[in-house]
TORDO-384643 format. One record per atom (N, C-alpha, C): residue number from 1; residue in three letters; x, y, z. Coordinates in steps of 0.05 Angstrom, whole numbers. Layout:
residues N
> num; residu; xx; yy; zz
> NUM; ALA; X; Y; Z
...
END
This chain:
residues 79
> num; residu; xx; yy; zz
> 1; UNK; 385; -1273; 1072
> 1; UNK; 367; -1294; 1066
> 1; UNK; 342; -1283; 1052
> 2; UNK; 330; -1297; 1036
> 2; UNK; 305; -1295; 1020
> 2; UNK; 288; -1292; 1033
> 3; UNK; 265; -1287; 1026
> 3; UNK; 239; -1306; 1047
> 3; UNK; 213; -1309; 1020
> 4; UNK; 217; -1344; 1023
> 4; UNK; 200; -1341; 993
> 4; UNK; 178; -1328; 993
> 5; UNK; 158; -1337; 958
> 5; UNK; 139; -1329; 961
> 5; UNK; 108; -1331; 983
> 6; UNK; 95; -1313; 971
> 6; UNK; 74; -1334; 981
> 6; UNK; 62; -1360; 972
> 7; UNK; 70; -1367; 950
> 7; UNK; 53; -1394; 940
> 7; UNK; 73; -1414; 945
> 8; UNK; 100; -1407; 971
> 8; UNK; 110; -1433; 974
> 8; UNK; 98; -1448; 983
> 9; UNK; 97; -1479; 984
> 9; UNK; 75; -1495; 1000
> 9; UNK; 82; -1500; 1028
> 10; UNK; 114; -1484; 1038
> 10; UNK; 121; -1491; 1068
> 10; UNK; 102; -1473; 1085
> 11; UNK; 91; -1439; 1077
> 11; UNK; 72; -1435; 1092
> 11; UNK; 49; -1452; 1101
> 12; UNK; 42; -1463; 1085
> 12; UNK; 22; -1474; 1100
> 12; UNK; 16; -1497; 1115
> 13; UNK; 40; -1512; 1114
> 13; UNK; 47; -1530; 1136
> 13; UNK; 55; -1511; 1149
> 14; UNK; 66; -1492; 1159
> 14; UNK; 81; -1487; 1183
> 14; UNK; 46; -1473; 1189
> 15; UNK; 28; -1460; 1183
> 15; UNK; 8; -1444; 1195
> 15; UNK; -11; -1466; 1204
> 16; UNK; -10; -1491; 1193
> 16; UNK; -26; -1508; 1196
> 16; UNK; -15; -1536; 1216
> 17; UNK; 7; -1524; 1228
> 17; UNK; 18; -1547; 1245
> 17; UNK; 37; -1559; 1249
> 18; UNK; 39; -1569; 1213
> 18; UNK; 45; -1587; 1204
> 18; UNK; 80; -1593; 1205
> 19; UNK; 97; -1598; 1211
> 19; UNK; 122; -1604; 1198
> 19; UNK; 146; -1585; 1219
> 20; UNK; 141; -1566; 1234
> 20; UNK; 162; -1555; 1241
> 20; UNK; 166; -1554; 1272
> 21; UNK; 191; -1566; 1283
> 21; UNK; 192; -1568; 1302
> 21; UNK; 208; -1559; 1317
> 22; UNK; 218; -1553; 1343
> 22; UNK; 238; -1527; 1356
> 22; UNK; 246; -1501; 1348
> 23; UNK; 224; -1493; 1338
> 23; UNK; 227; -1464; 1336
> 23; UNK; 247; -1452; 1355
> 24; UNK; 257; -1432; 1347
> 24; UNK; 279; -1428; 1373
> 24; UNK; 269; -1389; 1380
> 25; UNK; 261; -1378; 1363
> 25; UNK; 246; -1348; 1370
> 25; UNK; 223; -1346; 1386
> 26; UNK; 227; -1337; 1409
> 26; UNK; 201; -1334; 1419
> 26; UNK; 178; -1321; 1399
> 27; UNK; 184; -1300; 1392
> 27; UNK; 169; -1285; 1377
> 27; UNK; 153; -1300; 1347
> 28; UNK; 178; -1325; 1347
> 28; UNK; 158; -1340; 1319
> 28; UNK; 139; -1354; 1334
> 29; UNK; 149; -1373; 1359
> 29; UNK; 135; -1384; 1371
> 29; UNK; 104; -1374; 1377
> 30; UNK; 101; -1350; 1386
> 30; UNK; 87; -1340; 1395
> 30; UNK; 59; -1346; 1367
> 31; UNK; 79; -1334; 1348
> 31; UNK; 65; -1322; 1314
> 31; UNK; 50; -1347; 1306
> 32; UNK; 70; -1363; 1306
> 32; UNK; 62; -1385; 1295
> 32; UNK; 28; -1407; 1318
> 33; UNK; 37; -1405; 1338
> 33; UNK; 14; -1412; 1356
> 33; UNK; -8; -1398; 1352
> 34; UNK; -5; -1374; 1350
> 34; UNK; -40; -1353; 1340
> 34; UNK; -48; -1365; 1317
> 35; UNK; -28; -1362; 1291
> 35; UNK; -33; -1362; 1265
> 35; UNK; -47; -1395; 1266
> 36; UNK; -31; -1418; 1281
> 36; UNK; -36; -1450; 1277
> 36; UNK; -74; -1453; 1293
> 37; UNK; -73; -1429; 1314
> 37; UNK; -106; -1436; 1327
> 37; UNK; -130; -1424; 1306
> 38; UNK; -114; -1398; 1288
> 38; UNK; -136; -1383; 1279
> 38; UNK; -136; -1411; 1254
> 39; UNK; -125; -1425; 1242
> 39; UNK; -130; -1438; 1220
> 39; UNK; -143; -1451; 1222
> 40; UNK; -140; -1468; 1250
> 40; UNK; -170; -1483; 1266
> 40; UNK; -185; -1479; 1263
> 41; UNK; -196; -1450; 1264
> 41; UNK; -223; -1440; 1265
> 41; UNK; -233; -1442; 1238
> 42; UNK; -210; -1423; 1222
> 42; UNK; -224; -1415; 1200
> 42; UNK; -203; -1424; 1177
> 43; UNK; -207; -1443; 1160
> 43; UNK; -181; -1457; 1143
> 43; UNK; -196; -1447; 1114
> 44; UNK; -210; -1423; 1117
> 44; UNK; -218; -1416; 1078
> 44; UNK; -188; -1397; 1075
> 45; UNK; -193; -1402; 1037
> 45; UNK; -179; -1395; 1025
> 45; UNK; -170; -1360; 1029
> 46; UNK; -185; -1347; 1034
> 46; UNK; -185; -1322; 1040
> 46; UNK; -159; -1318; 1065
> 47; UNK; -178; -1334; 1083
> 47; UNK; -170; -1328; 1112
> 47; UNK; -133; -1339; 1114
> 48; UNK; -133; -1371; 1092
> 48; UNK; -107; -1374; 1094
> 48; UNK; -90; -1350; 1085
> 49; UNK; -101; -1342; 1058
> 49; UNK; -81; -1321; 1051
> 49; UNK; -73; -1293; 1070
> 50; UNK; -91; -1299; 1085
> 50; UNK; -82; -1269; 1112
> 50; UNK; -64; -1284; 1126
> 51; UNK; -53; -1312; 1130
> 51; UNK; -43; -1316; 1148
> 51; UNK; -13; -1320; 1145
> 52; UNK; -13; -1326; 1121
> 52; UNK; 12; -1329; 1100
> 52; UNK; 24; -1304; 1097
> 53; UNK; 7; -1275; 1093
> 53; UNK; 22; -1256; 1090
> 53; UNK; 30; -1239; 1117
> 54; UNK; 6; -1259; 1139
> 54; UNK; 24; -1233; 1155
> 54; UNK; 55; -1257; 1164
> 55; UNK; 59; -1283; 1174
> 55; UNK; 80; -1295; 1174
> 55; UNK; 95; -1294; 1156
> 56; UNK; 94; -1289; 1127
> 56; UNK; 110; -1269; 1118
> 56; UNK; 133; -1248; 1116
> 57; UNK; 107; -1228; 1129
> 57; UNK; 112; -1200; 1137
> 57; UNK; 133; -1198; 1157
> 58; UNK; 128; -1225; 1185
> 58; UNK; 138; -1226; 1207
> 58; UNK; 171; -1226; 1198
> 59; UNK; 173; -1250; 1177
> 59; UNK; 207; -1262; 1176
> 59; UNK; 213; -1238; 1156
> 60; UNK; 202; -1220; 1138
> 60; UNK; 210; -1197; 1124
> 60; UNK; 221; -1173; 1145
> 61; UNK; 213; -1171; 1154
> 61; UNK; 214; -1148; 1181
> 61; UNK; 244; -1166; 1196
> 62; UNK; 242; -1188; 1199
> 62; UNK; 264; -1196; 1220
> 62; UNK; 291; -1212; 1208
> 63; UNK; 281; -1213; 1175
> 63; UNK; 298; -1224; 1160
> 63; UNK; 331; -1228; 1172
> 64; UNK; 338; -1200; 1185
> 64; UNK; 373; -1202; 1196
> 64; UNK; 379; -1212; 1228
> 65; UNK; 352; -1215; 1230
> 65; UNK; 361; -1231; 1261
> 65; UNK; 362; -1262; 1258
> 66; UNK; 386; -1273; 1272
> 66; UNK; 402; -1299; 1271
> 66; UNK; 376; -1321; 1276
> 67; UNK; 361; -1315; 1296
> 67; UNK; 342; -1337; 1304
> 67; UNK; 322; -1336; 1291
> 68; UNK; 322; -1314; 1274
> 68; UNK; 292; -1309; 1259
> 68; UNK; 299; -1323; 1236
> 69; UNK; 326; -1330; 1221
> 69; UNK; 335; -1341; 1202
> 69; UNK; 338; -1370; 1197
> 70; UNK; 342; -1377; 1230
> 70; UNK; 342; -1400; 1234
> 70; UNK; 317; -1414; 1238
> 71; UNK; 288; -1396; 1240
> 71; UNK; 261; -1405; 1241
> 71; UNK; 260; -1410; 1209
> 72; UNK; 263; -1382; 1201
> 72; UNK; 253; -1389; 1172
> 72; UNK; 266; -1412; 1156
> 73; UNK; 285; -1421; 1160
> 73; UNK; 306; -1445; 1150
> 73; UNK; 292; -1469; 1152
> 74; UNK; 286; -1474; 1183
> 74; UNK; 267; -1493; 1184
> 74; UNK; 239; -1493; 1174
> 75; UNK; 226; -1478; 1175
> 75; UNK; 196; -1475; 1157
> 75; UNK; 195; -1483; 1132
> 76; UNK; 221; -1480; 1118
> 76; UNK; 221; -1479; 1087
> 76; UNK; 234; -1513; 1088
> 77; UNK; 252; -1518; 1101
> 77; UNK; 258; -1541; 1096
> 77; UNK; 235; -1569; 1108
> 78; UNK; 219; -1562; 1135
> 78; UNK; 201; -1574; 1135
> 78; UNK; 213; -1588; 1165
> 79; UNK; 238; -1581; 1177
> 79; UNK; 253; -1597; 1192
> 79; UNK; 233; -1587; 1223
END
């Protein structure tokens, strides 16, 4: 599986809340809850781009694990 870019627009629904639901990885779960409070705090353009690349980084690194595939599936589709 791929893992798009960064200028897809599903990062930032998924860092910002928005759109994805039953995560099934603990470990996204986890990712995704830090990354969704820090945007709270701080939603500049800078700060989004750190948040995009490290959730990124996360599904690049875990790209061959089944549940990690199945997070990223949903992120991108929005489900």
């Amino acid at each position: 599986m791929v893992v798009p870019g960064d200028t897809h627009p599903a990062w930032v629904k998924a860092i910002s809340g928005q759109g994805v639901q039953k995560i099934e990885f603990l470990a996204t779960k986890l990712l995704l809850g830090r990354l969704c409070g820090a945007y709270r705090v701080n939603s500049s353009p800078a700060k989004v781009k750190e948040y995009i690349a490290e959730l990124r980084g996360f599904f690049e690194k875990n790209v061959n694990l089944p549940k990690a595939q199945n997070d990223l599936k949903k992120i991108i589709e929005g489900r």
